[in-house]
N, C-alpha and C positions, 0 to 999 in steps of 0.2 A: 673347537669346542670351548663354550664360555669357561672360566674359572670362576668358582663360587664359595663362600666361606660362611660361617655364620659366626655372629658374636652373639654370647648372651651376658649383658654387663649386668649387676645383681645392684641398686643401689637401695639408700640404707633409708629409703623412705615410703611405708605402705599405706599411708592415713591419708595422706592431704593429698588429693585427687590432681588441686591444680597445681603441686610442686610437679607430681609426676607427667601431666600432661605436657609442662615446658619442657621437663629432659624430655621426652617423647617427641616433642615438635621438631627439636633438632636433628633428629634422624631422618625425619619425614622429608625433611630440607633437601636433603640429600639424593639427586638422581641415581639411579642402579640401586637402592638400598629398596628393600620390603620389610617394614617391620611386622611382624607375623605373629609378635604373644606380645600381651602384658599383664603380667601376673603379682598385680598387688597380695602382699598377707598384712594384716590387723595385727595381729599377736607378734608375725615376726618382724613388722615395721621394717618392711624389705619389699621391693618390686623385682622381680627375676624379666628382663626386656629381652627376646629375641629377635634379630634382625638377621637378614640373608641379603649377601648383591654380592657383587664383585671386588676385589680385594682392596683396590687403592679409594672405593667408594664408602666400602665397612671401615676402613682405617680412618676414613673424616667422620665418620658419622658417629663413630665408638668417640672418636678424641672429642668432638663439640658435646656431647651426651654429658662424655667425663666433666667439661669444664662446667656447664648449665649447672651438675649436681654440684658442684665444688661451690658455686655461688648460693647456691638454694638451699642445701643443706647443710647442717650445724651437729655436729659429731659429739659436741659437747653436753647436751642433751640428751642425746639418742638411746632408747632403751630397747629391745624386742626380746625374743625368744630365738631369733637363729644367731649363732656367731658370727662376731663383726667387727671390723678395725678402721671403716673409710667411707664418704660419703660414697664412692663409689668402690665398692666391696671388693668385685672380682670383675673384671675384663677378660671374660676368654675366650680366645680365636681359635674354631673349630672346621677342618678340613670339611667340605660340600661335596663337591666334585670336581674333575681334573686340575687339583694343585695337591701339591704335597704338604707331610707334617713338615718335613724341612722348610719348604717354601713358607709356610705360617710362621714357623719359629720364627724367620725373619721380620717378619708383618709384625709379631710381635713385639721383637727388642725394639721396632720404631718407633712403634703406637707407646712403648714404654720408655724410651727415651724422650720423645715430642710430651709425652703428659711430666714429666721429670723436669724439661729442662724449662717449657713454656709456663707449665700450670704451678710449679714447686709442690709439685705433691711427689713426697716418699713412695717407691714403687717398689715392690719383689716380683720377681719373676720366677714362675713355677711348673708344676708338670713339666712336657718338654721344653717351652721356653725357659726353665732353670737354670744357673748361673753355675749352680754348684749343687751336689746331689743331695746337702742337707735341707735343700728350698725346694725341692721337687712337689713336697707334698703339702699344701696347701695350707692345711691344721695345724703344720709345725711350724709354716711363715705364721699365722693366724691368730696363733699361743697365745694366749694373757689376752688378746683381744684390744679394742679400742684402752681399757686401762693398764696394760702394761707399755702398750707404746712409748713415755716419756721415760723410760727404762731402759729399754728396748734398741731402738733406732741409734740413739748415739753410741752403742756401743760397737768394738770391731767385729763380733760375732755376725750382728744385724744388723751391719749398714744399710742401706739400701742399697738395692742395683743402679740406682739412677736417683736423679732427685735430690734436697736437701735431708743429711743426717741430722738436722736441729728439731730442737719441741719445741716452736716460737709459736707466737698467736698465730699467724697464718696455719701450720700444721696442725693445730690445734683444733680447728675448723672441719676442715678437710678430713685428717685422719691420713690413712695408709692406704692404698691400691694394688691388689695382687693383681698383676698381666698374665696371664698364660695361655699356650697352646695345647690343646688335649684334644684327647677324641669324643666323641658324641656321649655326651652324659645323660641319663634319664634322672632327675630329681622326682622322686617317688617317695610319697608319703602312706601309710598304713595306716586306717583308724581301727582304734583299740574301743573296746565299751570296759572305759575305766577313765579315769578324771587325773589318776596317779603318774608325776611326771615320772616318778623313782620306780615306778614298777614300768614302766615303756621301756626308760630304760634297762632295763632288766632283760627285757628280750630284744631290746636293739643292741646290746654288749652280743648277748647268743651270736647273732646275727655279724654282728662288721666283723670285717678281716682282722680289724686290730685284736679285737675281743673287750677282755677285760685284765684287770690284775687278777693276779692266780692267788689262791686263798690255800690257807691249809685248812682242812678239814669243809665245813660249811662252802660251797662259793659266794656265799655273798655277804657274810659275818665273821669267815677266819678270819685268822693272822694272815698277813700280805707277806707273800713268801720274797723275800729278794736275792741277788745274783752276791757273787763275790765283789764286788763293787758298793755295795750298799742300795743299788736299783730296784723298783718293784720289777718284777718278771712277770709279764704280759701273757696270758692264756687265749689263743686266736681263736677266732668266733667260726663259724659255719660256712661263709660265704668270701669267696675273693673278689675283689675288684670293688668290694661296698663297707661304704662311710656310713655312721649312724650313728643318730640318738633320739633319744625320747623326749619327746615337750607337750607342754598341753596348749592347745589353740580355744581360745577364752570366744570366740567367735564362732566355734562349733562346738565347744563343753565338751571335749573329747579331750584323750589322749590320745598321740602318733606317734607313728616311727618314722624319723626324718632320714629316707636314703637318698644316700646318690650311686648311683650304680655307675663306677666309672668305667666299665667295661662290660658292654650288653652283651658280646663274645663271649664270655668270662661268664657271669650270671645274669640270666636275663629278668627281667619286668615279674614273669610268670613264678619263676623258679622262687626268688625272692619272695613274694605271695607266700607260696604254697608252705614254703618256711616260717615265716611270720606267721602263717595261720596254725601249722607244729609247737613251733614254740610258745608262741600267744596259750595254747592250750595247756601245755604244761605248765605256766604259770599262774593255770586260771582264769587265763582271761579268753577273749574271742574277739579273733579281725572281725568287722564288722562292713568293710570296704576299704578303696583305698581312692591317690589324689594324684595325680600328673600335676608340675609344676613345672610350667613350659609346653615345649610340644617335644611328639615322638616320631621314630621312624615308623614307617607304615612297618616295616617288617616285624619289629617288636610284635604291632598291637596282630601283625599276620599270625604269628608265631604264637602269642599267647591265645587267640583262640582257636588254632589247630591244635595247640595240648590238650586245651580241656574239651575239645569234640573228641578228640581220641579218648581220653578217660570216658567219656561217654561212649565209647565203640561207635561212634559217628560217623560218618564219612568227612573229610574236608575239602574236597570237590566242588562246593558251591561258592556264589557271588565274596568278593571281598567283602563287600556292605554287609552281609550275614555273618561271616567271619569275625568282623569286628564287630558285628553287636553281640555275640558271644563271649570276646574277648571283657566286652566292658559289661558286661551283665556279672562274669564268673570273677571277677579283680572287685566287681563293686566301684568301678573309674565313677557313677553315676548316684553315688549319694549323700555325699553332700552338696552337689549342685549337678544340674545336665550335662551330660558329656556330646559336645558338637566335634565328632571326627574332621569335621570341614575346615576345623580352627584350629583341632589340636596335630593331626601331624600333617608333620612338614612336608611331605612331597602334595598334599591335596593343595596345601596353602600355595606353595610354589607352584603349582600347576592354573591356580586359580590367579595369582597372581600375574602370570606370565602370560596367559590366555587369553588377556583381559581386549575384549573388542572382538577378539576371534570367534566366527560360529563355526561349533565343531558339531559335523553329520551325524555320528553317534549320538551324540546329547537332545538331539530332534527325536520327538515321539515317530514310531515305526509308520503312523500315518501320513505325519509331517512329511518325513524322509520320502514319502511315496509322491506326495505333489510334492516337493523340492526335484524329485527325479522328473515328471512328468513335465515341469514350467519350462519355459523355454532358454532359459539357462544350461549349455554343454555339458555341466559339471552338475553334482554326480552325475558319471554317466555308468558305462557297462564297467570298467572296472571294481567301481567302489559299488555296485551293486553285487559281483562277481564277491566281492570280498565278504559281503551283508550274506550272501547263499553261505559262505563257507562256516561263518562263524555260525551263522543258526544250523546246519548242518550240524558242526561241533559239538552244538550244545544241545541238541537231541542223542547223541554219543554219550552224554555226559549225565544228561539226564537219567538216558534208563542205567548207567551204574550207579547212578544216585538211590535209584530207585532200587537194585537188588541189592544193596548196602543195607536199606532199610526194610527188607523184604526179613515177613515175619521166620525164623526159624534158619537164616539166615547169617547170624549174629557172628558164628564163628570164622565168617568171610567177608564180615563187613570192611576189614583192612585191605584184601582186595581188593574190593570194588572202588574204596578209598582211592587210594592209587592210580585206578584208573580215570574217576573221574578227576581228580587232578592233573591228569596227564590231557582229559576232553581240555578242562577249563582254562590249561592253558594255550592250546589252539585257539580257544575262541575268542580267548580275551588276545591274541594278536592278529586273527582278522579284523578283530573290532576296529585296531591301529591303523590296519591297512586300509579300510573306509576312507578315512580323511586322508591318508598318504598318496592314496591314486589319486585322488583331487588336487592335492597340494603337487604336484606332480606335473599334472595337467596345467596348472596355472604356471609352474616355472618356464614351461614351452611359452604358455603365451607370452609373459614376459621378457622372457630372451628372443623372443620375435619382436617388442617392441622396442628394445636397444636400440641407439641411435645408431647411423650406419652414415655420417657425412664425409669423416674423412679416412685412409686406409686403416690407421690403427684401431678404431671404433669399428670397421667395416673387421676386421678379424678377433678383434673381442667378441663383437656380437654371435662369430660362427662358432666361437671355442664354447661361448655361452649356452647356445643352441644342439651342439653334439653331447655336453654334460649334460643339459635338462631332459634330450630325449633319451640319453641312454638310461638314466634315472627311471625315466617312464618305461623303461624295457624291465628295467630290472626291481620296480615295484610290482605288477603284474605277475611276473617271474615269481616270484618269493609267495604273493598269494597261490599259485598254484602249487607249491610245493609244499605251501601251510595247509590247505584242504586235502591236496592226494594223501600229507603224512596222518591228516589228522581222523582221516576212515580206516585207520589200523584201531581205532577206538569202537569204532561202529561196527566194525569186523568183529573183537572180542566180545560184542557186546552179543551178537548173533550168537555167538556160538557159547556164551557161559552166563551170557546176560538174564535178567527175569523173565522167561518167555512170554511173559502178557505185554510185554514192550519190543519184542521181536521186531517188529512192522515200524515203530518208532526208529530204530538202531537201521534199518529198511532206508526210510527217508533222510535219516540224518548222510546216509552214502547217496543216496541221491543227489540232494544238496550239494553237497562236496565237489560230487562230478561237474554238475551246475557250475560251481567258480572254479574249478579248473578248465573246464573249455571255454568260460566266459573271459577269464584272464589267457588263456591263450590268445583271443582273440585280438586284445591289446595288445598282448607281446607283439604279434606279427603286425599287427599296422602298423606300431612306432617303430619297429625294427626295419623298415621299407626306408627311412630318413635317415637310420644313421650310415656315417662316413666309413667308420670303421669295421669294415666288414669279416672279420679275421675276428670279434668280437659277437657279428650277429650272426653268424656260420656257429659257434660254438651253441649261441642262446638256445637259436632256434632245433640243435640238434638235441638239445637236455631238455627243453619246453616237449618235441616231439616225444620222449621217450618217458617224460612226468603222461602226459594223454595216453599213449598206451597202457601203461602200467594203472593209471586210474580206471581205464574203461574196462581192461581183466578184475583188476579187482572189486569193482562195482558189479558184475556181472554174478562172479562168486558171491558175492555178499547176496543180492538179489536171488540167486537162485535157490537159500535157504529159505526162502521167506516161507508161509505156509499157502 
């Protein structure tokens, strides 16, 4: 399994197109790397860049980025709205898939050491890659900003982790760089209908975990109460795991709430909202929308618009794609500019990335798919048609509880039916997988049939090749049958508690089902005839024969309800 990481390095330049196109190029350079955002701001005179590839790939691509900006950019000048210390702001290496935080932390002290020792830029390291527990949090490396740094840096408190402790011209230029490892951040912005930076902030204080200073009497005009130390004493906001403040974007005439949600677990995308929209209210004001800055996990934007279907007594059983046009309708993701799901989360982009050349049989219109079956090309054949029965099967399952969710007078069982059609939708959305999986399947046989075979070690490569490709083909067919027989326990409830004007629908969808279960048996047993290992196709075919039984009773039961 590939290792995967993302960096999103923040640098301190949003105006000049073609400073940010050169850092840009440099990543581009870079094989295994996908740059997948770039998210200039006007006001915050900041680009937020996300990149994804594999680790020792994101590590050259992070460092040349850093150095481009280090030449192009001029610190001494630099003014915006978001807080800031370095041409390149923040460096931070985010787990993808199978690598660890640990494994990052290390990527990190590299990439923080190599920009320290090559580039002479001042570096901290924070979140997990932190040094030490006072540098962990990012704001507190960050403090005083680009003008406290000649203060700062040479002292023993705030040396850097790496790099020069000097304020010489070089430094000067540049500025500071935070490296860190962390977990998947949402930068989320709230627009407010008010122009006032001081009153955003007013309800981004509500809002972050820090809070604010605690006040006696008034909150926001007492006396600042302090500790036995002489310290203000900090009153914690509403929400854990989020950073905020308020600033006005002179590019939309708006006031925001700048969060980072550094823990979607913790508080999510929605949650945040719905609080912003509480307290916005009590201070008078009203969200009005909101802004992703960067991209998001699908599950986020899954997750925010299964809440607010639910607050609607909705079903959430239907398409992703309707899910998250829900999601971005009810956040408001869509006004101050279009929201392209395709660009903004990460798994589409990766997917779209990764795919690139590949035709995948799903994404062929149902007609396509029909002459693609029909030409004289092997592939699709009965499997991946087998799989096409199960899932539209499925989702005639899924349908009619879609449909008794929304069945007038109904209302107090709409959660019900909820459940169930989430329970169709996700049968169907993994026979969809299994479409192009039988195919892909199909082609690793022929491949390992056409492995060279000159000399002996080539001559038993070729057969070890050959017994994993078809047992593969055993065991994709295998799984589609067990995806359809499970997924008529949906069509079954639907018969019996479903809207009976959809009876005959819940009818067919078991039909179907049955369809790619004997249809994928049928592959079972012909690629099962090839393999070696028989003590493997003895067990197959005795669980394949016992999924067909069990389907054809329970098709029958189902059927014999019908009217």
């Amino acid at each position: 399994m590939q290792q995967l990481i993302e960096c999103v390095p923040n640098f301190s330049e949003g105006r000049n197109m073609n400073i940010i196109n050169q850092i840009t190029a440099e990543i581009e350079k870079i094989d295994g790397v996908s740059l997948i955002d770039v998210d200039p701001g006007k006001a915050t005179n900041r680009t937020v860049v996300t990149m994804v590839g594999t680790p020792d790939e994101v590590f050259e691509a992070a460092f040349q980025a850093v150095k481009k900006a280090k030449e192009l950019i001029d610190m001494r000048g630099h003014k915006g709205a978001h807080p800031r210390f370095g041409a390149t702001d923040v460096c931070p290496l985010v787990p993808v898939s199978n690598i660890s935080m640990e494994e990052v932390v290390v990527y990190a002290h590299k990439l923080a050491e190599r920009i320290g020792r090559e580039l002479n830029i001042p570096i901290y390291c924070y979140e997990f890659a932190a040094k030490t527990a006072a540098r962990k949090n990012l704001a507190v490396c960050r403090q005083g900003e680009y003008e406290a740094l000649p203060d700062r840096i040479t002292t023993s408190e705030w040396k850097p982790d790496f790099g020069p402790a000097i304020w010489n011209e070089e430094v000067q230029k540049s500025g500071v760089t935070a490296v860190g490892a962390r977990n998947f951040l949402i930068a989320y912005n709230v627009n407010l209908n008010t122009t006032s930076t001081r009153r955003a902030n007013t309800v981004a204080f509500d809002i972050r975990e820090r809070g604010r200073v605690k006040r006696e009497g008034d909150p926001l005009t007492g006396k600042i109460v302090m500790d036995e130390k002489g310290n203000p004493v900090n009153e914690p906001g509403l929400l854990k795991s989020v950073k905020g403040i308020g600033w006005y974007i002179e590019e939309y005439g708006i006031a925001q709430l700048s969060l980072n949600l550094t823990d979607i677990s913790v508080t999510s995308m929605h949650k945040a909202f719905d609080v912003a929209c509480e307290r916005a209210t009590h201070h008078g004001l009203r969200v009005t929308g909101s802004e992703l800055v960067g991209v998001v996990p699908l599950k986020s934007m899954l997750d925010a618009g299964k809440y607010f279907l639910k607050k609607q007594n909705r079903s959430t059983g239907i398409s992703d794609k309707e899910i998250i046009k829900i999601a971005v309708k009810s956040l408001g993701l869509d006004e101050l500019y279009p929201f392209d799901p395709d660009k903004k989360i990460i798994e589409y982009i990766l997917e779209k990335e990764f795919s690139k050349g590949k035709k995948k049989l799903i994404d062929l219109s149902l007609t396509d798919f029909v002459f693609e079956t029909a030409s004289e090309s092997p592939a699709p054949g009965g499997g991946s048609v087998s799989a096409y029965l199960g899932a539209i099967g499925a989702a005639l399952g899924t349908m009619v509880a879609n449909l008794s969710s929304h069945k007038r007078g109904w209302d107090h069982r709409a959660g019900e039916f909820s459940d169930w059609a989430e329970k169709g939708k996700c049968f169907h959305d993994e026979l969809l997988k299994m479409v192009d999986k039988d195919t892909e399947a199909f082609n690793q046989i022929m491949e390992a049939f056409q492995l060279p075979k000159g000399t002996e070690e080539e001559i038993n490569n070729r057969k070890v090749a050959i017994e994993e490709a078809t047992k593969n083909a055993i065991l994709i067919p295998f799984n589609t049958m067990k995806l359809c027989y499970e997924s008529m326990e949906v069509m079954q409830k639907m018969v019996e508690i479903g809207n009976p004007n959809s009876i005959t629908d819940a009818g067919v969808g078991a039909i179907s089902a049955r369809g790619g279960v004997l249809g994928a048996w049928l592959n079972v047993k012909i690629n099962a005839k090839d393999l070696q290992d028989k003590a493997f196709v003895a067990d197959i075919l005795s669980k394949g024969q016992e999924i067909v039984d069990k389907t054809l009773e329970l098709e029958q039961n189902i059927l014999n309800k019908m009217p």
